[in-house]
NUSE-751345 format. One record per residue: x, y, z of N, C-alpha, C in turn. Coordinates in steps of 0.2 Angstrom, whole numbers, plus 5000, padded with zeros to 4 digits. Layout:
BEGIN
   neast   nnorth    nup   caeast   canorth   caup   ceast   cnorth    cup
       X        Y      Z        X         Y      Z       X        Y      Z
...
This chain:
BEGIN
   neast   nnorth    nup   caeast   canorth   caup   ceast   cnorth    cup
    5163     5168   5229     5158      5172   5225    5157     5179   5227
    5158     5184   5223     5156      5190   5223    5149     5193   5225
    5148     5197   5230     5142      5199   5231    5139     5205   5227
    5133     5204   5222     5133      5212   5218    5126     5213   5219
    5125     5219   5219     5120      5222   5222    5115     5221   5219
    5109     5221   5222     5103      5219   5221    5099     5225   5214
    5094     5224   5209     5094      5227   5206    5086     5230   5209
    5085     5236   5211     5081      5239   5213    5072     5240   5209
    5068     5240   5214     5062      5240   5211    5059     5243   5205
    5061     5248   5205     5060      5251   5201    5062     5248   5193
    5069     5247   5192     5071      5244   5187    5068     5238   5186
    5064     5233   5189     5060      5228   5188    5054     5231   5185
    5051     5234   5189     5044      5236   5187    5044     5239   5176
    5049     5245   5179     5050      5246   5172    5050     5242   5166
    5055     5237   5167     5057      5232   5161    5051     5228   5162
    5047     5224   5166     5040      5222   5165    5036     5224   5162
    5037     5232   5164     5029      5236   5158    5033     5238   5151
    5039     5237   5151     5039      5238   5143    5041     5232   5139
    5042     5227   5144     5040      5218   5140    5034     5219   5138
    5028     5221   5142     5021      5220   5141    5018     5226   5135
    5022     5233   5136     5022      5237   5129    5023     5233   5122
    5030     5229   5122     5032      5229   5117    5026     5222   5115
    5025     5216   5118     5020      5213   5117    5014     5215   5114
    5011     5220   5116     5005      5223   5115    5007     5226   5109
    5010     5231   5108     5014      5233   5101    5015     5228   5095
    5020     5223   5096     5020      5219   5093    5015     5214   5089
    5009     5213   5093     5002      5210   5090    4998     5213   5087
    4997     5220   5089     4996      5225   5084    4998     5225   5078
    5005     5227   5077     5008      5229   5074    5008     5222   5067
    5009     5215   5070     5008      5209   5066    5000     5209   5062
    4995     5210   5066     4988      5210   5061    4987     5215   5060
    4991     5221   5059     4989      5228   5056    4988     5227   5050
    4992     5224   5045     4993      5223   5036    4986     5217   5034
    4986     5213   5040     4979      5208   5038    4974     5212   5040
    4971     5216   5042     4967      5221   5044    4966     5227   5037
    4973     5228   5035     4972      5234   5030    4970     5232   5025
    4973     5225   5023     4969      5220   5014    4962     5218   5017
    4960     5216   5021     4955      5213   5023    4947     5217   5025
    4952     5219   5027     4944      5225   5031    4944     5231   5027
    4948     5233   5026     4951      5242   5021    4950     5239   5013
    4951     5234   5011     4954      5234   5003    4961     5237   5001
    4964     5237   5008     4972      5243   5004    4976     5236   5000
    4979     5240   4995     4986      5238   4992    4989     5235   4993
    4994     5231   4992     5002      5231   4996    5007     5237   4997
    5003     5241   4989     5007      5246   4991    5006     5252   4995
    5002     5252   4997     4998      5256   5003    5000     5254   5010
    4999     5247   5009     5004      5243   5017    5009     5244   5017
    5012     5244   5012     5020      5248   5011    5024     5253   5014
    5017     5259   5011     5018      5265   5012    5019     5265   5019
    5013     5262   5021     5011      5262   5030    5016     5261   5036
    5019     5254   5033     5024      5252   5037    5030     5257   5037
    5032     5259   5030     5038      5261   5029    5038     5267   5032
    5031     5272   5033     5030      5279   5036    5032     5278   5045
    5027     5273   5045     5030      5271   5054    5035     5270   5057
    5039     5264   5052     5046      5263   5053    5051     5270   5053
    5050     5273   5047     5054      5280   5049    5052     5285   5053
    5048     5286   5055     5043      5290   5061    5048     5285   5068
    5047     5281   5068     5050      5278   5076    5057     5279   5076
    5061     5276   5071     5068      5281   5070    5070     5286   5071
    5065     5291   5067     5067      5297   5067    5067     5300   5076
    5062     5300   5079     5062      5299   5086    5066     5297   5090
    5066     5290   5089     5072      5287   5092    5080     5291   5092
    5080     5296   5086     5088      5298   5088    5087     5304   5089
    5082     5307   5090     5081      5315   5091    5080     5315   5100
    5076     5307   5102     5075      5307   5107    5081     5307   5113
    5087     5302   5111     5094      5299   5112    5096     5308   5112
    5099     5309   5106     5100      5318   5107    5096     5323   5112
    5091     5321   5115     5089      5326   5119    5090     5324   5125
    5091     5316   5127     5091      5313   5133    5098     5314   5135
    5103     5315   5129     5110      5316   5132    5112     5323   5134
    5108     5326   5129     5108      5334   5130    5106     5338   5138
    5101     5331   5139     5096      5335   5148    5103     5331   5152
    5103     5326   5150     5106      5323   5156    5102     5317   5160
    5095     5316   5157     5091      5315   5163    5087     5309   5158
    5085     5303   5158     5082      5300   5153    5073     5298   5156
    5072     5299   5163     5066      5298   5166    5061     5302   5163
    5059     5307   5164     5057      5311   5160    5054     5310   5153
    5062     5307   5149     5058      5306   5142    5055     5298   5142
    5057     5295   5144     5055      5287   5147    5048     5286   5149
    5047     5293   5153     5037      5293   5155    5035     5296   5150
    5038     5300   5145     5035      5302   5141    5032     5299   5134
    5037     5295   5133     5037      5288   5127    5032     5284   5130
    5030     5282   5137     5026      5278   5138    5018     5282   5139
    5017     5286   5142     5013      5291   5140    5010     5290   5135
    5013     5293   5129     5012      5294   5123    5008     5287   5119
    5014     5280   5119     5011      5275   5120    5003     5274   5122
    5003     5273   5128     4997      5276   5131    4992     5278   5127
    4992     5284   5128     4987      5288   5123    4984     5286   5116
    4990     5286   5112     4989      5281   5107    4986     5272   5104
    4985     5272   5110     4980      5268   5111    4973     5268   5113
    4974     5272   5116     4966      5274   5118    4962     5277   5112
    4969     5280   5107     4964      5284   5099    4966     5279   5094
    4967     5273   5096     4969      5270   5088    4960     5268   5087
    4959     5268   5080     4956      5264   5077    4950     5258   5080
    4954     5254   5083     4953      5247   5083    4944     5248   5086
    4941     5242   5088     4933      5244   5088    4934     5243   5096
    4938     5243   5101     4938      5240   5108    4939     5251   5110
    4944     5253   5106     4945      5260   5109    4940     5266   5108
    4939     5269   5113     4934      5275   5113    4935     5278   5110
    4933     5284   5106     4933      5289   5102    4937     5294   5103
    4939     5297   5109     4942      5303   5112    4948     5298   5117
    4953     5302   5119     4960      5299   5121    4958     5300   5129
    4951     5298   5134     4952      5302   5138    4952     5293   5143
    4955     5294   5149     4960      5288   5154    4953     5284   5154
    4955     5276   5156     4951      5271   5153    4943     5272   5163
    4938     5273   5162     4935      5270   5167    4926     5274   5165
C-alpha cells in the first residue's frame, strides 16, 4: 500500500463551507419561483426571466472569473472574494430574516 499525503486543513475547511454555500443557495434558489407566484403574483414568464437572468449572470462570471484566475496565477484571492460576495448577498437579499443594509451579522 502506497503512502499519500494527507490532505491539509485548509482544503477541508474550504470544501465544508462551500458544501454549506451551495446548500444554503440551493434552498433558496428551490423556493425562490414559489415565492415569486405566491407572494409577488409574478408570471412564469417573469420567473423565467428571473432565473434565465441569473443563470447567465453566474456563467458569465464564472468564465471571466477562470480568465482572471489564470491570468494572476493566484485563485485565493478570487475564492475569498466569491465567498465574500456570497456573503454579502445575503445579508441584502430580500427575505424577511435579513436586515436592510449589508452591515456583518451582530
Amino acid at each position: 500500500m502506497t503512502h499519500r499525503p494527507r490532505i491539509p486543513a485548509a482544503v477541508w475547511a474550504l470544501g465544508f463551507v462551500s458544501l454549506l454555500m451551495d446548500v444554503s443557495s440551493e434552498l433558496v434558489h428551490s423556493l425562490l419561483p414559489v415565492f415569486l407566484v405566491t407572494a409577488l403574483g409574478a408570471s412564469a414568464l417573469v420567473v423565467g426571466l428571473i432565473e434565465g437572468a441569473a443563470e447567465a449572470t453566474a456563467l458569465i462570471v464564472k468564465v471571466f472569473s477562470g480568465v482572471l484566475s489564470d491570468y494572476w496565477g493566484r485563485r485565493k484571492p478570487l475564492a475569498v472574494l466569491g465567498y465574500a460576495s456570497a456573503r454579502c448577498q445575503s445579508r441584502c437579499s430580500p427575505w424577511p430574516p435579513a436586515r436592510a443594509s449589508c452591515s456583518p451579522p451582530g
